[in-house]
C-alpha positions in Angstrom: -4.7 3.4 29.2 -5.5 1.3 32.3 -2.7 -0.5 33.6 -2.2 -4.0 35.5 1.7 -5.3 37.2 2.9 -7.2 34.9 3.9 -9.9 37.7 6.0 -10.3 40.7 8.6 -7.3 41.5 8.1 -6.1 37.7 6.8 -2.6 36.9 2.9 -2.3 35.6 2.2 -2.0 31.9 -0.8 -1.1 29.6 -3.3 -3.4 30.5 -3.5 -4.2 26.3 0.1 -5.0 25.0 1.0 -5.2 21.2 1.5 -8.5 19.7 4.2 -8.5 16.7 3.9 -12.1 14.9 1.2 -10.9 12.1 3.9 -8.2 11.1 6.8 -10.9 10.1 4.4 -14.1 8.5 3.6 -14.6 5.5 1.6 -11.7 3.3 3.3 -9.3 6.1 2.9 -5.8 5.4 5.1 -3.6 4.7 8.0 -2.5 7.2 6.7 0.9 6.7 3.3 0.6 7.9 4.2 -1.9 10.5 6.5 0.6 11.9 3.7 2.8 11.9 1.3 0.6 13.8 4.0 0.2 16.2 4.3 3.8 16.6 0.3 4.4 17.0 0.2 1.7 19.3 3.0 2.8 21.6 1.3 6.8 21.0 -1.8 5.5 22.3 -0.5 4.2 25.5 0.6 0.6 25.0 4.0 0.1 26.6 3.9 -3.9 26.2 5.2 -5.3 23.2 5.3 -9.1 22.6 7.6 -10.8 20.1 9.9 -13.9 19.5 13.1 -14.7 17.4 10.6 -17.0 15.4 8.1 -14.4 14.3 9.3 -14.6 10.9 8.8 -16.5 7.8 11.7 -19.6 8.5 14.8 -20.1 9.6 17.0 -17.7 7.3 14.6 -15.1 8.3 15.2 -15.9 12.3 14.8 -12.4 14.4 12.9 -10.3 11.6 10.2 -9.0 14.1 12.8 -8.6 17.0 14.5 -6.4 14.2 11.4 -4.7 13.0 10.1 -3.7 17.0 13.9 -2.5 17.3 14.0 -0.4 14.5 10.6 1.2 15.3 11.7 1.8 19.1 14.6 3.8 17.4 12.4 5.6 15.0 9.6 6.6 18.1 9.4 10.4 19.6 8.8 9.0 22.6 11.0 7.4 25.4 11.9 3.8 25.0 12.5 3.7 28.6 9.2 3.3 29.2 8.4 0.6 26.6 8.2 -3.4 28.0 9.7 -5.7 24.9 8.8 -9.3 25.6 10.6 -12.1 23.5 10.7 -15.7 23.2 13.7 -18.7 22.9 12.7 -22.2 21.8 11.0 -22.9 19.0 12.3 -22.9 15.6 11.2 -22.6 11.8 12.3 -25.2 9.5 11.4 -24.7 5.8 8.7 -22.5 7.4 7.6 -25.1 10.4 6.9 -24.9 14.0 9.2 -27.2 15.8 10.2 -27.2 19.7 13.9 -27.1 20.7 14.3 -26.7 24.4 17.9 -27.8 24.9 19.9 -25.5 27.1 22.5 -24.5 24.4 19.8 -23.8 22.2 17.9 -21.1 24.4 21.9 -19.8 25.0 22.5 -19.1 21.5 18.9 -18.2 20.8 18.9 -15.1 23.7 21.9 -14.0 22.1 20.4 -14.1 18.8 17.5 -11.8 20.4 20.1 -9.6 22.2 21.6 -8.7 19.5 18.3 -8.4 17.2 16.9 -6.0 19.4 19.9 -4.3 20.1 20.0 -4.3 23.7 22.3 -4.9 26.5 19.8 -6.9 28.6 16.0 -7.9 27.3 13.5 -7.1 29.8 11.1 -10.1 29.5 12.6 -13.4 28.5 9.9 -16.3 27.4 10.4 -20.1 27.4 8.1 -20.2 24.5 7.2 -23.8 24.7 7.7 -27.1 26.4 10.0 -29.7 24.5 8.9 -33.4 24.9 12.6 -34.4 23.8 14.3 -32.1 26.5 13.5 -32.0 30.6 11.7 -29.1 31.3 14.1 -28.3 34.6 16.9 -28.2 31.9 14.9 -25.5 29.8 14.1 -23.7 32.8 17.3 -24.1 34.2 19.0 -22.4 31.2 16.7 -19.2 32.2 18.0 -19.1 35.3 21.8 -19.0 34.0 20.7 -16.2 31.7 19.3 -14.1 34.3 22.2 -14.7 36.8 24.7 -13.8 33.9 22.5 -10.8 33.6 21.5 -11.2 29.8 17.5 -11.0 31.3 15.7 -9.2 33.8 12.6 -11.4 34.2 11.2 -14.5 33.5 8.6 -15.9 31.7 6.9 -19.1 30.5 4.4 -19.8 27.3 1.8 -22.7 26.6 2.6 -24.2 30.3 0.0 -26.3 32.7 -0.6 -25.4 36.4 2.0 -28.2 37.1 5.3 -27.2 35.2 4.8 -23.3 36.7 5.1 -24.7 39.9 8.1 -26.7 38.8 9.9 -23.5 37.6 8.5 -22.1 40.3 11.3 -24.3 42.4 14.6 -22.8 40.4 13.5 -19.5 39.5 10.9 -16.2 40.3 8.1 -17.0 37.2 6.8 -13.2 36.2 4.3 -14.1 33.4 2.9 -16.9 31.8 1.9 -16.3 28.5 -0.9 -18.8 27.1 -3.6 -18.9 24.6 -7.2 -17.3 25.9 -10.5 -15.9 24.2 -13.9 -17.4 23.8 -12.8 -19.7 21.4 -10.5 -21.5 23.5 -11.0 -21.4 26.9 -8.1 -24.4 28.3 -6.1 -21.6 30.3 -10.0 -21.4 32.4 -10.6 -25.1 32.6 -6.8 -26.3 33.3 -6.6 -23.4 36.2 -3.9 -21.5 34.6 -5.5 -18.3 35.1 -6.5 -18.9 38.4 -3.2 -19.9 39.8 -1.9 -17.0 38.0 -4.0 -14.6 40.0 -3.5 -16.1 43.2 0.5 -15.7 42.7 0.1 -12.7 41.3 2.0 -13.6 37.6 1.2 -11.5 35.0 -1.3 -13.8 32.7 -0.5 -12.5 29.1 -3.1 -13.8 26.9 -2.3 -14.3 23.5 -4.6 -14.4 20.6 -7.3 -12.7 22.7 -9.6 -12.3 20.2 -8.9 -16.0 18.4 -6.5 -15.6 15.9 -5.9 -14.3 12.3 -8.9 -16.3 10.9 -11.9 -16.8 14.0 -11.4 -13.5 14.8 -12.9 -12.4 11.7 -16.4 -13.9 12.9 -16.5 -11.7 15.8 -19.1 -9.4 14.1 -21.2 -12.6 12.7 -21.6 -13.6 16.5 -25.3 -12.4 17.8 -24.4 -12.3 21.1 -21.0 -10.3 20.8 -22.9 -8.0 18.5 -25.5 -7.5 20.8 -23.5 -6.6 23.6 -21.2 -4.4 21.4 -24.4 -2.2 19.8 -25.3 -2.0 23.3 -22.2 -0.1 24.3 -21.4 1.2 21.7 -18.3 -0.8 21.3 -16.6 -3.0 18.4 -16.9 -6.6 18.6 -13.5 -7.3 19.5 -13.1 -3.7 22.0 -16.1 -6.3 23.7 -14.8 -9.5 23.6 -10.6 -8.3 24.9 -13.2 -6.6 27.6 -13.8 -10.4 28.2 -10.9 -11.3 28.3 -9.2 -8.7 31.1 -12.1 -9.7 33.0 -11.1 -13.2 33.6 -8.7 -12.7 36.2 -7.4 -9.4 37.3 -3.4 -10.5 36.4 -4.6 -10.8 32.5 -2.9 -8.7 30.1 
């Protein structure tokens, strides 16, 4: 497995990370094969795995892939020493909804909702997992900074940010990854200079939905020119389009 820093004084990590939300929405499988996903995935050499308190079906279920990435840890053969879990605080799941909710005593409660979920002392990566329009981002990112001085995180992270409010966190606390959406279906984090300014800082660009998502990336195969570059290789269609994707900047993950 190749491997890439996953940003500023953090370790490096499997190049490809495992993303849990699929495993805790709706029509999830069951806890048993998800477990054993997890288990291939982490065999195989992946020792990133990205979650949130809101990977899960609303807000009574709050945590269920935090619990389900902490029971297979557990459950592995290996050594969960060497395994990266990334979480999320602020966004929530009413009646089954997306909403933002970056107050400060909201991230608070929601880290210890994760700490607890994923039964650790400390969790490794801690994301901001979206700006709120309703709250001051300085306020968000402010409560970040508390929970890493009071030692609840060890680094920090941002999700679905510009150029412009990295650099403002940038100016109250060490930014380690920024963790926005990137594959040939939507290209924003190329355009905007998101990925760029992550490579020159060198912040670990996590790139989620790398091959579009639960329903574009079932078109990959239909695509001529992703086909023809995959019979070519000898590849899968999405093996060549996550190629694509680590090729856009040599921070992406």
């Amino acid at each position: 497995m190749h491997t890439r820093k996953l940003g500023p004084d953090a370790p490096s990590v499997s190049a490809i990370g495992l993303g849990g939300m699929p495993m805790s929405l709706n029509d999830r499988p069951s806890e048993d094969t998800s477990i054993s996903v997890i288990h291939s995935a982490l065999d195989a050499g992946i020792s990133l795995i990205d979650t949130a308190d809101v990977y899960c079906l609303d807000d009574d279920d709050i945590g269920h892939n935090e619990r389900l990435i902490a029971k297979a840890l557990k459950s592995w053969s290996g050594s969960q020493e060497s395994v990266i879990v990334a979480t999320k605080g602020g966004l929530t799941r009413p009646q089954g909804r997306w909403e933002t909710d970056g107050r400060p005593e909201h991230i608070r409660d929601a880290c210890e909702r994760s700490l607890a979920a994923l039964g650790v002392e400390r969790i490794d990566l801690y994301q901001f997992h979206a700006p709120d329009m309703s709250v001051p981002f300085d306020e968000s990112v402010g409560a970040l900074a508390e929970l890493q001085q009071a030692g609840k995180i060890r680094w920090i992270g941002l999700c679905n940010v510009s150029v412009e409010e990295i650099q403002e966190a940038e100016s109250a606390v060490s930014v380690v990854t920024v963790q926005n959406r990137l594959s040939p279906y939507f290209c924003e984090s190329l355009v905007n200079g998101v990925v760029d300014y992550c490579a020159e800082k060198g912040i670990g660009f996590l790139a989620y939905s790398p091959v579009g998502g639960g329903r574009l990336q079932k078109k990959l195969p239909a695509n001529q020119a992703v086909a023809k570059i995959a019979k070519k290789h000898g590849a899968s269609p999405h093996a060549v389009v996550i190629a694509w994707v680590l090729a856009q900047g040599q921070t992406v993950i």
